[in-house]
N, C-alpha and C positions, 0 to 999 in steps of 0.2 A: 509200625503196627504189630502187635505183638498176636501171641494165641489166643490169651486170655480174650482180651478185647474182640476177636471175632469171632470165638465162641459164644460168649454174650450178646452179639450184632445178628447171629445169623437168622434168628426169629424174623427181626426187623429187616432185615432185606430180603426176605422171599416173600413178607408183604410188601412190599415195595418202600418201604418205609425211611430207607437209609438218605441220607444226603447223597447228591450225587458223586463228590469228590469220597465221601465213604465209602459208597458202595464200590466205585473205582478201584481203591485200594482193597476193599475186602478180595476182590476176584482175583487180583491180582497174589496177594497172599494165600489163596487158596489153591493156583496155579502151581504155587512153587511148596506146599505143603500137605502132606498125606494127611496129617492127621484130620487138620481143618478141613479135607477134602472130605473126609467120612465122615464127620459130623454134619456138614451141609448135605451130603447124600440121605444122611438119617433124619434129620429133620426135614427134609423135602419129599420124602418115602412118607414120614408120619403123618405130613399137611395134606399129602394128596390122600391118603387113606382115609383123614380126618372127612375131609371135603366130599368125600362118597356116603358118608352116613346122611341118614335122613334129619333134618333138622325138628327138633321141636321146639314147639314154642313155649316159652317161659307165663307160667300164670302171672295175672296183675299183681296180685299178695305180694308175690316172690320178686317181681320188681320194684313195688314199692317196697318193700324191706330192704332190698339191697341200695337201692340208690340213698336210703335214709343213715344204712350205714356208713356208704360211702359220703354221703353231702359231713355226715361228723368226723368220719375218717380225716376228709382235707382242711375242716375248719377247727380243728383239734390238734390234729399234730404238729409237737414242736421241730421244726427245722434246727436239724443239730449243726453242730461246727464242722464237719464236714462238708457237708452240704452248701452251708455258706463258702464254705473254701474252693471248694470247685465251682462256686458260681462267681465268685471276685477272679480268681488265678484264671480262669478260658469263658467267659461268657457265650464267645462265638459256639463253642461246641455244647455248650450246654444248652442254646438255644436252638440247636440242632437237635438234640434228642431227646427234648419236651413239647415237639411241635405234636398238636394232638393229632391221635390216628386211630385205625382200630387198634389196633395192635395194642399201642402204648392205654388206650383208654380200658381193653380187657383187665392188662398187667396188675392198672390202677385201682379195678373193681375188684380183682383177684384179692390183692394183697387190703384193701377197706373190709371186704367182704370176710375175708380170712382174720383180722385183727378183731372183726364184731365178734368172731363164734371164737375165736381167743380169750374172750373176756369169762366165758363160763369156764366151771370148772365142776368134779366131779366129788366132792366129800360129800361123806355121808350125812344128809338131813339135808345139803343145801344145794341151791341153783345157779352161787355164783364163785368169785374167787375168794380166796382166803381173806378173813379180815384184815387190813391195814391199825396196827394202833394211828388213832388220828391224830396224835401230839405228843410231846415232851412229857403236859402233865398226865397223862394214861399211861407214857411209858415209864416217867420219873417213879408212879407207886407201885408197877411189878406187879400190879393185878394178875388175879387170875380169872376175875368174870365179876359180871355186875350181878348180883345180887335179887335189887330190888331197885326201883323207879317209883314212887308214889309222884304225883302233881298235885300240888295243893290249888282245891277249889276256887275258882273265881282269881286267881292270882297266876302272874307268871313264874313263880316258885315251884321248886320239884327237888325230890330228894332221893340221893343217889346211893345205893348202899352196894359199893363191892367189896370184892377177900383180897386183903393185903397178905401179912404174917396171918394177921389176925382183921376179920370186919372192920371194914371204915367206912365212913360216910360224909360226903361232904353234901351241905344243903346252898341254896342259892338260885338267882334268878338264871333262864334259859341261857341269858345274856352275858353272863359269867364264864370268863375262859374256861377256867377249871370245868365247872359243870357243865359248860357245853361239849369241851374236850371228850368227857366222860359218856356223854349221851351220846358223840359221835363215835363212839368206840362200841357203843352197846346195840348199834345200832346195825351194827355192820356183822355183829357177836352170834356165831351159829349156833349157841349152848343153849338157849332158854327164848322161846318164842315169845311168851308173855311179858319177857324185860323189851326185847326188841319191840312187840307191839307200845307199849308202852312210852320208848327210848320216840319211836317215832313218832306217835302221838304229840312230847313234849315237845317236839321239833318242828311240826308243820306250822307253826304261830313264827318261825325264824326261818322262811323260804327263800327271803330275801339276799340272804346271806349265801354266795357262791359252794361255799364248803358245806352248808346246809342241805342246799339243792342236789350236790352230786350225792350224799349220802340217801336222800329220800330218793333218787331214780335209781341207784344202786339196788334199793330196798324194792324200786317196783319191781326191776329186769330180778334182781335172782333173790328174793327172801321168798323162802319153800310156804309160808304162811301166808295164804292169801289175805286175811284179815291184814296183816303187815302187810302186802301191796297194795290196798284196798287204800288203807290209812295213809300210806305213802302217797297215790294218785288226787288225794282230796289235797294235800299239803301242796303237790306238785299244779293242778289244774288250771290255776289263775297265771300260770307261767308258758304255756305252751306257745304262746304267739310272741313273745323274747326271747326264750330259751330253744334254741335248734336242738340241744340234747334233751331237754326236758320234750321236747314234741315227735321226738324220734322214738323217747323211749313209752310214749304214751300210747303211739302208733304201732310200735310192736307188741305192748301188751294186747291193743284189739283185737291184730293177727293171728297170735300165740298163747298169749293166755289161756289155761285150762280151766279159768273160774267162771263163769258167766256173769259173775257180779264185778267181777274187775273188768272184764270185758266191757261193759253196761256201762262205768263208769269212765271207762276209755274214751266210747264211745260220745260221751255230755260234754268230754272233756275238748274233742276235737273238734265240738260244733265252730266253738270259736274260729279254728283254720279250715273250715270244710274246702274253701277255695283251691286252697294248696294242694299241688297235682300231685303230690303221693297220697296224702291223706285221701282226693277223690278217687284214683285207683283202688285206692284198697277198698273204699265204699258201693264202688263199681262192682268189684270181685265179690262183697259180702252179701253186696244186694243179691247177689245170680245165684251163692253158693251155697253158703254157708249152711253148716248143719242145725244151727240153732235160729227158730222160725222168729223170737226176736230181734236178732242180730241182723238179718235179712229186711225183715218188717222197717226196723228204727234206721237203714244204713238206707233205704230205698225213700225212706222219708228225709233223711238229711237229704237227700240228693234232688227230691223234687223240690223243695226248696234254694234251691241253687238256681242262681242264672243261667244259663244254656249258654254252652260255645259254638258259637257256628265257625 
C-alpha cells in the first residue's frame, strides 16, 4: 500500500466506508507514516468542522435537476479502457470500492453534477459549447458559415447556401448526407440566429434520427434564441418518454428557462411523463413557487390529475 492510494482512501474510511482488510492496512501505513498521518488529521479536522454547520435543505427544483443530470451522467458515459482493465485484472477490489455508500454516492453526484454545468460555455451570443463541425462533408468544404437555409413548401427539400472561397450551395432532401451534414453544422452555428432558427426547423421532421436529436436538445439547453429553443422543443416533444436526454433536457428547460413560452412548452411537453418523480418534483416545487402565476396554475393542474401515492 503505497501514499498515493491512502491518500485517495482516507475520505472513505473516516466514513466508514473502507473494506475491512483496507481499512486495516490504511491504519497501519498511517502508524508508520508522517505524511499520511497529517493528511488524515486534516481531513478529520475538516469533516468534524463540516458536521457542526447547520444543514440546509436542498430545494425540490435543485434535486430534480441534479438527479436528471446525474441519471444521464451514468446512462451516457462511455466506459473507457482503463476502466475496463481494472475491472478484468482485480475485480475483488473493484467490487470493494463501488459498493454504494454516502460517500461514494456524493463523489458520483459531484462529478454528474459537475460534467452537466461543464457542458456550457461562455462565448459571446451563446448558452452553450463551441460548435462541433458535424461531419467530413462541413468539414471537407472549409466553410465559413451558412449563409441561408430556405425549405421548399410542402416538400422535404431545403436549400443550403454557405461561403466556401466563394458561395456555394448544395440543394436536396433533409435526408441527404450532405445536406443534412450541413444543417447539423448550422445548427449548432452561433453567427446568425435566423439560419440556426431555420437549420432547426428543417430538422424537426428528422427527430428520429439519433444525431438529429442530440443537435435539437443541444439547440434547447444552450441556443441564446428562444425562438430556436422553442422550435427545437416542438421537434424534440414526441420523444421525451424514449429519450432519457431528450426528457432531461426538457425538464431543465421548465426549471431554468428565462422564456415563459419555452417554459409553457416544456411544460405540454412533460405531461406525457408527469409520473416520473423528477418531473413530479419539479411540479411539486413549481406549483408552491414559482414566480410566474402560469407556471404555478398549469404545474398544480398537471398534478391534480395524477393518481395520489399513498
Amino acid at each position: 500500500m503505497n501514499c498515493e492510494w491512502v491518500q485517495q482512501n482516507i475520505a472513505l474510511y473516516l466514513y466508514n466506508e473502507l473494506a475491512d482488510d483496507a481499512q486495516h492496512e490504511l491504519e497501519q501505513h498511517v502508524a508508520r507514516c508522517q505524511d499520511c498521518a497529517t493528511e488524515l488529521t486534516e481531513q478529520k479536522t475538516f469533516q468534524e468542522q463540516m458536521s457542526a454547520l447547520p444543514v440546509e435543505e436542498p430545494s425540490a427544483s435543485f434535486l430534480a435537476a441534479s438527479r436528471m443530470r446525474l441519471q444521464e451522467a451514468l446512462e451516457t458515459t462511455e466506459q473507457n479502457r482503463a476502466w475496463y482493465h481494472r475491472f478484468a485484472f482485480d475485480p475483488a477490489a473493484w467490487m470493494r470500492q463501488v459498493r454504494f455508500s454516502p460517500a461514494l454516492a456524493s463523489l458520483i453526484f459531484l462529478v454528474g453534477f459537475g460534467g452537466g454545468n461543464g457542458a456550457m460555455y461562455s462565448a459571446i451570443g451563446g448558452r452553450g459549447p463551441a460548435p462541433r463541425v458535424a461531419s467530413s462533408a462541413a468539414s471537407d468544404a472549409s466553410i465559413g458559415g451558412i449563409t441561408s437555409i430556405e425549405k421548399e413548401p410542402g416538400s422535404d427539400n431545403v436549400k443550403v447556401v454557405y461561403d466556401k472561397r466563394l458561395p456555394e450551395s448544395v440543394q436536396g432532401s433533409v435526408s441527404d448526407p450532405k445536406v443534412q451534414d450541413l444543417l447539423l453544422y448550422a445548427a449548432k452555428s452561433n453567427e446568425n440566429s435566423g439560419v440556426r432558427l431555420n437549420s432547426v426547423d428543417a430538422l424537426t421532421g428528422k427527430a428520429d434520427d439519433p444525431r438529429v436529436r442530440e443537435t435539437l436538445t443541444y439547440a434547447l439547453r444552450y441556443d441564446s434564441n428562444p425562438g430556436v429553443r422553442l422550435m427545437a422543443m416542438d421537434g424534440l416533444s414526441s420523444y421525451v418518454k424514449q429519450d432519457i436526454r431528450v426528457r432531461n433536457a426538457v425538464l431543465e428547460a421548465l426549471l431554468n428557462d428565462s422564456n415563459l413560452g419555452v417554459r409553457s412548452g416544456a411544460l405540454r411537453a412533460l405531461e406525457a411523463v408527469r409520473t416520473d418523480s423528477s418531473v413530479r418534483m419539479a411540479l411539486q416545487q413549481l406549483a408552491k413557487e414559482d414566480p410566474s402565476e402560469y407556471i404555478r396554475s398549469e404545474s398544480k393542474h398537471v398534478l391534480d390529475s395524477m393518481p395520489s401515492i399513498y
